[in-house]
VEXBA-606466 format. One record per residue (C-alpha): residue number from 1; residue in three letters; chain; x, y, z. Coordinates in Angstrom, 2 decimals. Example, Ala and Ser with C-alpha at 12.3 -4.5 7.8 and 13.67 -1.06 7.14 Angstrom:
<recs>
@seq->1	type->Ala	mol->A	px->12.30	py->-4.50	pz->7.80
@seq->2	type->Ser	mol->A	px->13.67	py->-1.06	pz->7.14
</recs>
This chain:
<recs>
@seq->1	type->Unk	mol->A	px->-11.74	py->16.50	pz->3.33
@seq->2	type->Unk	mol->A	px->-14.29	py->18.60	pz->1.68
@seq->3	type->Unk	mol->A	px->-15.74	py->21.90	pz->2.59
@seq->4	type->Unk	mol->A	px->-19.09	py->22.08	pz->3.39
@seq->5	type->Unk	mol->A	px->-19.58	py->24.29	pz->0.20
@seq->6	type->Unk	mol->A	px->-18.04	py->21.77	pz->-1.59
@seq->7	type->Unk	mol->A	px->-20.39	py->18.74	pz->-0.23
@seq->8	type->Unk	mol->A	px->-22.82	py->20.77	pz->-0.77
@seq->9	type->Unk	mol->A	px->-22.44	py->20.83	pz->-4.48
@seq->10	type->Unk	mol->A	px->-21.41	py->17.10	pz->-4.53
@seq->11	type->Unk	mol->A	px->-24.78	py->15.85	pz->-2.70
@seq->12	type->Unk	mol->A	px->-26.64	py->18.29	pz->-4.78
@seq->13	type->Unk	mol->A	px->-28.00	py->19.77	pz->-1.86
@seq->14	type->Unk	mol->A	px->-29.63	py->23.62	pz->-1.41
@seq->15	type->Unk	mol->A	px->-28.59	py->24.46	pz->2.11
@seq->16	type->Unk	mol->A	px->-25.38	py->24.36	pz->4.18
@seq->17	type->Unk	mol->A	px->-28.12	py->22.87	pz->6.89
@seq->18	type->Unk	mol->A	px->-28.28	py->19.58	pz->5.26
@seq->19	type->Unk	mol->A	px->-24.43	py->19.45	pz->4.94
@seq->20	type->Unk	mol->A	px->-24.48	py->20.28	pz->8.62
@seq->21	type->Unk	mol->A	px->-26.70	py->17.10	pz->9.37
@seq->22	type->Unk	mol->A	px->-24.52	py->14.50	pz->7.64
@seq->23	type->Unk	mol->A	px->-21.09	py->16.11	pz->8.93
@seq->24	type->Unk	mol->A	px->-22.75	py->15.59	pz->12.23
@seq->25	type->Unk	mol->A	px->-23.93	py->11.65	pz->11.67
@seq->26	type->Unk	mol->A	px->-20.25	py->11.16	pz->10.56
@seq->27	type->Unk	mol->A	px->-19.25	py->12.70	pz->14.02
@seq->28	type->Unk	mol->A	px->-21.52	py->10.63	pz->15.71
@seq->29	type->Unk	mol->A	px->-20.44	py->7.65	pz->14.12
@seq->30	type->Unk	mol->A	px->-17.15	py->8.19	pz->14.95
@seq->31	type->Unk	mol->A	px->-15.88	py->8.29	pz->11.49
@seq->32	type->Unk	mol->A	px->-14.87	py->12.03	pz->10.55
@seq->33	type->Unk	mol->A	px->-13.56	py->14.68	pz->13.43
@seq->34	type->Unk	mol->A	px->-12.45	py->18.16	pz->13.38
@seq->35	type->Unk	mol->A	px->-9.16	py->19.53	pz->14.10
@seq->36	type->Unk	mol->A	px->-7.90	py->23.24	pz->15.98
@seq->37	type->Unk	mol->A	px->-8.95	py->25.45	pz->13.37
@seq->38	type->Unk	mol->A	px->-12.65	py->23.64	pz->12.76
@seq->39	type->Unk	mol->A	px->-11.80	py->21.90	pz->9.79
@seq->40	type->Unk	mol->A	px->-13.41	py->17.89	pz->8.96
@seq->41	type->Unk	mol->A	px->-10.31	py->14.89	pz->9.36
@seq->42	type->Unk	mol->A	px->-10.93	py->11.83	pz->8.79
@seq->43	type->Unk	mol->A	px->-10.08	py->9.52	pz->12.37
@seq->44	type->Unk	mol->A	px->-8.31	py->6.48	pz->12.27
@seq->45	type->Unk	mol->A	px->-11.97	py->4.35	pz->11.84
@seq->46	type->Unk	mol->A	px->-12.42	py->5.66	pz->8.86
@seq->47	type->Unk	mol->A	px->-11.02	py->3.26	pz->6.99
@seq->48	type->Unk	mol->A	px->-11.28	py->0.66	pz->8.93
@seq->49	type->Unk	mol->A	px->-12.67	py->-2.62	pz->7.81
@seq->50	type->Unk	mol->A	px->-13.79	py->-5.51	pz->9.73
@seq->51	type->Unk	mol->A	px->-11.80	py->-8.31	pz->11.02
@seq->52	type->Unk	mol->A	px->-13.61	py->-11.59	pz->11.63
@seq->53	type->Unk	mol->A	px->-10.85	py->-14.13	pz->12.82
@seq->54	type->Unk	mol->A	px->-8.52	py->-16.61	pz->10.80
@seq->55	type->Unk	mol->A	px->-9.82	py->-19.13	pz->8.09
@seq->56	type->Unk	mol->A	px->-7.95	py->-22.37	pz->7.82
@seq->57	type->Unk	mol->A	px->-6.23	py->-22.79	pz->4.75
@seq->58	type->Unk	mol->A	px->-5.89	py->-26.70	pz->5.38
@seq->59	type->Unk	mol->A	px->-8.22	py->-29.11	pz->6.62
@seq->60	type->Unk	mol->A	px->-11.94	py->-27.64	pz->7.54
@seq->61	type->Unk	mol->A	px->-12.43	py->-26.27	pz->10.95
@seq->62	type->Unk	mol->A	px->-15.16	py->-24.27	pz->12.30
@seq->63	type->Unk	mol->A	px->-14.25	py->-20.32	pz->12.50
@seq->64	type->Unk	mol->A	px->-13.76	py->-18.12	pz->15.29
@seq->65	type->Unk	mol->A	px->-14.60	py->-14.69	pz->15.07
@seq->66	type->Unk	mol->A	px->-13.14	py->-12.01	pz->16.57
@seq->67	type->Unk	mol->A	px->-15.11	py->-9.11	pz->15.84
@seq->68	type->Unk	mol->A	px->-12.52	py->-6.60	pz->15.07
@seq->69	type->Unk	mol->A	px->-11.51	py->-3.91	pz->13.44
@seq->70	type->Unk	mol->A	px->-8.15	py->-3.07	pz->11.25
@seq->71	type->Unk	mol->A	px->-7.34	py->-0.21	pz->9.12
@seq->72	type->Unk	mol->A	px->-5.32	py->-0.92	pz->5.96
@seq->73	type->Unk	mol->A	px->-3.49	py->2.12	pz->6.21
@seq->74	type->Unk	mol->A	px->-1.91	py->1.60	pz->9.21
@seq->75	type->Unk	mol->A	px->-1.68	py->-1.80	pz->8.33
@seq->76	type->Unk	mol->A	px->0.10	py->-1.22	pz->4.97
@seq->77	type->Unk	mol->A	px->1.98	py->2.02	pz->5.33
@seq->78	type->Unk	mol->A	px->4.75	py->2.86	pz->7.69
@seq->79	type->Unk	mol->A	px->5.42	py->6.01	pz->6.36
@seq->80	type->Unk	mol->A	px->2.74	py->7.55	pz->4.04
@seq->81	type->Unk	mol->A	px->4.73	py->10.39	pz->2.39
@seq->82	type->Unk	mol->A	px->7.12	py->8.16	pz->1.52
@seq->83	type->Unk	mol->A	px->4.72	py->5.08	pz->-0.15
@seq->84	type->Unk	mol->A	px->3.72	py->5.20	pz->-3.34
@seq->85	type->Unk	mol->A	px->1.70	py->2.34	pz->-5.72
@seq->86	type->Unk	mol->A	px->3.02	py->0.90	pz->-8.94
@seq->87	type->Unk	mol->A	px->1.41	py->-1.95	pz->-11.32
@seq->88	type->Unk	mol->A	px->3.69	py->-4.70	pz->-12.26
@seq->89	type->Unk	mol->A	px->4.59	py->-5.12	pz->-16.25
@seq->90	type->Unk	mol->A	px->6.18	py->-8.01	pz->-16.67
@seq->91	type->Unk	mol->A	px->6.71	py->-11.75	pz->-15.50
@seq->92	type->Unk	mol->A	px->10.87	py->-11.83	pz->-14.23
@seq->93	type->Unk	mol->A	px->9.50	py->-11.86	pz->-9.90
@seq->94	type->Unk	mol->A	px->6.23	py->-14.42	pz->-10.73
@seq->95	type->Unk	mol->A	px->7.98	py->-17.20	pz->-8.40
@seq->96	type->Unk	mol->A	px->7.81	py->-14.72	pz->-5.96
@seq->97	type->Unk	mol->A	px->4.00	py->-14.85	pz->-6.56
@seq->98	type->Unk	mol->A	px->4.46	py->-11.40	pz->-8.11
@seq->99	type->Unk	mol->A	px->2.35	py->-10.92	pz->-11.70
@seq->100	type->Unk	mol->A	px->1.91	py->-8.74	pz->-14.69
@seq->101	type->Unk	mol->A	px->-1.39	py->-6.27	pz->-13.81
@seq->102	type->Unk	mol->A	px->-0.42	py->-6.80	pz->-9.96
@seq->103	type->Unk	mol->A	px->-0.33	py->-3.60	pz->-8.14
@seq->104	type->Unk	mol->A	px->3.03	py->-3.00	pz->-5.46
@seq->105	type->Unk	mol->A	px->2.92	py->-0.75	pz->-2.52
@seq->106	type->Unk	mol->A	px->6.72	py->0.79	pz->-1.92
@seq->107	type->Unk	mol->A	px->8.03	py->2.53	pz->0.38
@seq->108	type->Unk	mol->A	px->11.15	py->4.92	pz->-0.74
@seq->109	type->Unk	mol->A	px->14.70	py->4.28	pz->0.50
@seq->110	type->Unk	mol->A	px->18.02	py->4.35	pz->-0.64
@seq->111	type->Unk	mol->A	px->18.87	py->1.29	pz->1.38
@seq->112	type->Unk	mol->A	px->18.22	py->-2.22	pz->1.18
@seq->113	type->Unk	mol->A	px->19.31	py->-5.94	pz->3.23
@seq->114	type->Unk	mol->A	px->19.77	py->-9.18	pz->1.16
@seq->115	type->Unk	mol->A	px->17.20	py->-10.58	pz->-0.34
@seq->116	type->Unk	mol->A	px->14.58	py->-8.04	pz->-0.27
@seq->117	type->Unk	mol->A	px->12.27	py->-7.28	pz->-3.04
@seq->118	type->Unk	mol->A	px->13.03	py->-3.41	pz->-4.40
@seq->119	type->Unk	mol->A	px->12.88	py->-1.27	pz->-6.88
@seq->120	type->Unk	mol->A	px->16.53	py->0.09	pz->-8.43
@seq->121	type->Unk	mol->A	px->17.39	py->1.83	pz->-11.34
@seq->122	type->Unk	mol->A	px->20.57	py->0.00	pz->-12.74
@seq->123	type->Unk	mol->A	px->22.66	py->1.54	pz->-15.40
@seq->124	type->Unk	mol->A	px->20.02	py->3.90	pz->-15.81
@seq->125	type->Unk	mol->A	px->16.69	py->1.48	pz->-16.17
@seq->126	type->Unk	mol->A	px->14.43	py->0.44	pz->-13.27
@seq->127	type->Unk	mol->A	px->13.31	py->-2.88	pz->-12.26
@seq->128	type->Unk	mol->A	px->11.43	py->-4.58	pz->-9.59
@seq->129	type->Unk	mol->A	px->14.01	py->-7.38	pz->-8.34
@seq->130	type->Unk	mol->A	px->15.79	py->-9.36	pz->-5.50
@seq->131	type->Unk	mol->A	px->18.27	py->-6.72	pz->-4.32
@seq->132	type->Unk	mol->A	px->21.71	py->-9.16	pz->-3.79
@seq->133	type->Unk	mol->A	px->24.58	py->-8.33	pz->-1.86
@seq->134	type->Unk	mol->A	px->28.05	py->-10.32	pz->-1.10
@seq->135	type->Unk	mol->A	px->30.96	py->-7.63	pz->0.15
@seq->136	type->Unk	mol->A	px->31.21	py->-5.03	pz->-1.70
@seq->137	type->Unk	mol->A	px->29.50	py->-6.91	pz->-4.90
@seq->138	type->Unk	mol->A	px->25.72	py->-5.99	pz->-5.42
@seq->139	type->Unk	mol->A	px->23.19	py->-7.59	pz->-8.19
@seq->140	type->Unk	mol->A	px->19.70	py->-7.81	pz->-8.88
@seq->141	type->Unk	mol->A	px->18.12	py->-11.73	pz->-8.95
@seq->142	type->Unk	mol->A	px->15.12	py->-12.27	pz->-10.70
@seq->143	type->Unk	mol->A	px->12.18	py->-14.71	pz->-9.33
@seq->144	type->Unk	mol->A	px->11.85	py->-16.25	pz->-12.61
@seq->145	type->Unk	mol->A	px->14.27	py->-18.96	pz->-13.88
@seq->146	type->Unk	mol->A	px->13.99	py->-17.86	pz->-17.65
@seq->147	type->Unk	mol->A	px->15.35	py->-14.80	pz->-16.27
@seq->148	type->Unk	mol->A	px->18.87	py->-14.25	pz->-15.76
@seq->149	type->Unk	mol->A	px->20.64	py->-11.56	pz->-12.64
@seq->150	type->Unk	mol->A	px->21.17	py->-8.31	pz->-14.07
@seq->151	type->Unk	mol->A	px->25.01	py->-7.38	pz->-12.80
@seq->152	type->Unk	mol->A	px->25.30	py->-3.19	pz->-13.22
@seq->153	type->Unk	mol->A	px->27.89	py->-2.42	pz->-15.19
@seq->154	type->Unk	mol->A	px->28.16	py->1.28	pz->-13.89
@seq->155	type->Unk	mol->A	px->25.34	py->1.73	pz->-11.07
@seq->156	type->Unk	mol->A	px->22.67	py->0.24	pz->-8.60
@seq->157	type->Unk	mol->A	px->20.43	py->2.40	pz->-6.94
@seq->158	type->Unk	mol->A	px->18.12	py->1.47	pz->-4.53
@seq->159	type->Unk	mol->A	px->15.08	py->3.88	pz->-5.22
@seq->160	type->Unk	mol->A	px->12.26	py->1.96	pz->-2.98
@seq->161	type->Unk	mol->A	px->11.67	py->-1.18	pz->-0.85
@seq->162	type->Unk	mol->A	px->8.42	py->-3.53	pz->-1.50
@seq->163	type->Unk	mol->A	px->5.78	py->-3.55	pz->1.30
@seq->164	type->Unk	mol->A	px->2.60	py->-5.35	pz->-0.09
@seq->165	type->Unk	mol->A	px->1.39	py->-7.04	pz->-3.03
@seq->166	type->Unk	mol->A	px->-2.13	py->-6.29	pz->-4.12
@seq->167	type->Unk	mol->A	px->-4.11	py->-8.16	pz->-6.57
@seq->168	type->Unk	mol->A	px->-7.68	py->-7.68	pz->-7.27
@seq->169	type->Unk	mol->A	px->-9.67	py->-11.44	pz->-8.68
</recs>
């Protein structure tokens, strides 16, 4: 978070005073605290969004809400110093609803099951793919049939495990 010198010269503002003022609206509101040594944190509400209920994607039906709050972040992220973002280049995972300018939330990890979605570096490229295992055998299955599995022919390394699609309309 920003000092108050520093939101000071971001709002354009003369005094510390005013500073002061909003910091302590933010308090009130619940969305900005301060920790041991007097510094400004954000708290968990602060990026929170609402959460109205569940929308039928069949037939019509009237909608409940539920008046509710979730924040993405703990929604999204398990582990945040360990999640990164990448945008997708390329069409080999688009059965997997998974398209070129889409942007993937990872988390790292040397370690994957079968079947998961992950990003390796094989034979010394990376790839976004189905990470495969049978035994001792390991490959990397595309979700695209014009695609075929990429078999390394000296190494597979997990680098990081997909969490979350995101794609903006």
């Amino acid at each position: 978070m920003p000092t108050y010198s520093e939101m000071m010269k971001l709002f354009n503002f003369k005094s510390k005073n005013a500073v002061f003022r909003i910091v302590e609206k933010l308090k009130d509101a619940g969305l900005v605290a301060k920790d041991h040594l007097g510094r400004l944190i954000p708290t968990d509400s602060f990026g929170e969004i609402p959460k109205l209920g569940l929308v039928k994607a069949g037939f019509p039906s009237e909608v409940e809400e539920l008046q509710d709050t979730i924040n993405l972040d703990n929604f999204l992220i398990g582990n945040k110093s360990l999640t990164y973002m990448l945008e997708v280049d390329g069409d080999s995972m688009i059965d997997a609803h998974i398209e070129k300018g889409d942007m993937v939330l990872v988390e790292k990890t040397n370690q994957a099951k079968d079947g998961e979605i992950v990003i390796a570096e094989v034979d010394g490229e990376f790839t976004m793919k189905y990470f495969r295992s049978a035994g001792t055998k390991v490959w990397l299955e595309p979700a695209n049939k014009n695609f075929k599995p990429i078999y390394p022919n000296q190494s597979l390394n997990v680098i990081a495990k997909l969490k979350a699609v995101i794609r903006k309309y």
